[in-house]
C-alpha positions as CSV (number, residue, x, y, z in Angstrom):
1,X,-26.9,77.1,32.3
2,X,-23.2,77.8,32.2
3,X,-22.9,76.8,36.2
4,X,-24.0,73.6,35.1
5,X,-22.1,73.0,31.9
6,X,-18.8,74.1,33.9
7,X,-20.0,71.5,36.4
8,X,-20.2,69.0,33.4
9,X,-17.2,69.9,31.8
10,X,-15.0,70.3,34.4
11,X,-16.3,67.5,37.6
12,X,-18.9,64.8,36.0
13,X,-17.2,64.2,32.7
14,X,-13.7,63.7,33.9
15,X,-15.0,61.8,37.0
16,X,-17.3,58.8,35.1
17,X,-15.6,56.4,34.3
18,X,-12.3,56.9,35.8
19,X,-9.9,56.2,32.5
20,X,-12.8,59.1,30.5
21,X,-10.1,60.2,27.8
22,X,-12.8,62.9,26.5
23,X,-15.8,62.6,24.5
24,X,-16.0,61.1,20.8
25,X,-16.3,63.5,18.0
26,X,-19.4,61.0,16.8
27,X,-21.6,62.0,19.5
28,X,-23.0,64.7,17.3
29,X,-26.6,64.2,15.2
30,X,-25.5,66.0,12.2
31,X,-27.1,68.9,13.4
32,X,-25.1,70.4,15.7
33,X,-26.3,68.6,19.0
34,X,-23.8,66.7,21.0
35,X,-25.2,63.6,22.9
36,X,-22.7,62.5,25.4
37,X,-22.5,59.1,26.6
38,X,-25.1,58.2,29.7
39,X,-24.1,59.8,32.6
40,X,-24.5,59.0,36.2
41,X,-26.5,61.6,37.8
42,X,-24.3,60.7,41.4
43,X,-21.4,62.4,39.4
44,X,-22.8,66.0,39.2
45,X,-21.3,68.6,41.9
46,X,-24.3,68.7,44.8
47,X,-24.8,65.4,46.0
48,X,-24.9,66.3,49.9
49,X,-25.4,62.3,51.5
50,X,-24.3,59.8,49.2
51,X,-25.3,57.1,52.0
52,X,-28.7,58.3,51.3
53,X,-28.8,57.1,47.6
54,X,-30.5,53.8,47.2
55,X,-30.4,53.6,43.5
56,X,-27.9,55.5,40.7
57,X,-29.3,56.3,38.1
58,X,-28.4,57.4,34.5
59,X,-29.3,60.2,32.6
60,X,-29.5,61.9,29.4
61,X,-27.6,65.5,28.8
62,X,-28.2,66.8,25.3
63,X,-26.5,69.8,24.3
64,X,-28.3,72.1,21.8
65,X,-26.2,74.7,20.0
66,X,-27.4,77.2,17.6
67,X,-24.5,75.7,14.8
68,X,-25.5,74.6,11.3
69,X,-23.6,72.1,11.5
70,X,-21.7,69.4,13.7
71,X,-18.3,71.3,12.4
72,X,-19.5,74.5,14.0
73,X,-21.0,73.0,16.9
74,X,-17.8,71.1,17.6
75,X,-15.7,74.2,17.0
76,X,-17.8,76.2,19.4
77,X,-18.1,73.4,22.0
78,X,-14.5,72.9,22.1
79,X,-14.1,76.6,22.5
80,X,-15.8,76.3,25.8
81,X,-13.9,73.7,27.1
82,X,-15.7,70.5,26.5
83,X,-13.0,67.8,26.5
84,X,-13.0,66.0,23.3
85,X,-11.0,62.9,23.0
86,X,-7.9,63.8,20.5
């Protein structure tokens, strides 16, 4: 789990779109869940062949905290690196 949410933080995020200034502060469900915009699941670390992909697809990342609140969560999250826009 933290392989792949040091992938996401650090390689997909930044890399989809191009001009990503960081994710909005309103991506959270009130409580304590951060839904990130779709992402492509071509832009995660271990794609070997992209000739081989016939069709990019999105996908849904939600990440679960154990916070009360979207306050704690965001705290926590940004503690960890995610890349809030500021």
């Amino acid at each position: 789990m933290y392989e792949f949410f040091d992938k996401l933080v650090s390689i997909a995020l930044p890399a989809c779109p191009r001009d990503f200034r960081g994710i909005s502060k309103n991506a959270f469900d009130g409580h304590g869940k951060l839904h990130p915009r779709r992402q492509r699941a071509i832009d995660l670390p271990r794609r070997s062949d992209y000739d081989k992909v016939s069709k990019i697809r999105g996908m849904d990342i939600v990440v679960v905290t154990t916070a009360q609140s979207d306050a704690e969560a965001f705290a926590f999250l940004q503690e960890m690196g995610m890349p809030f826009r500021k």
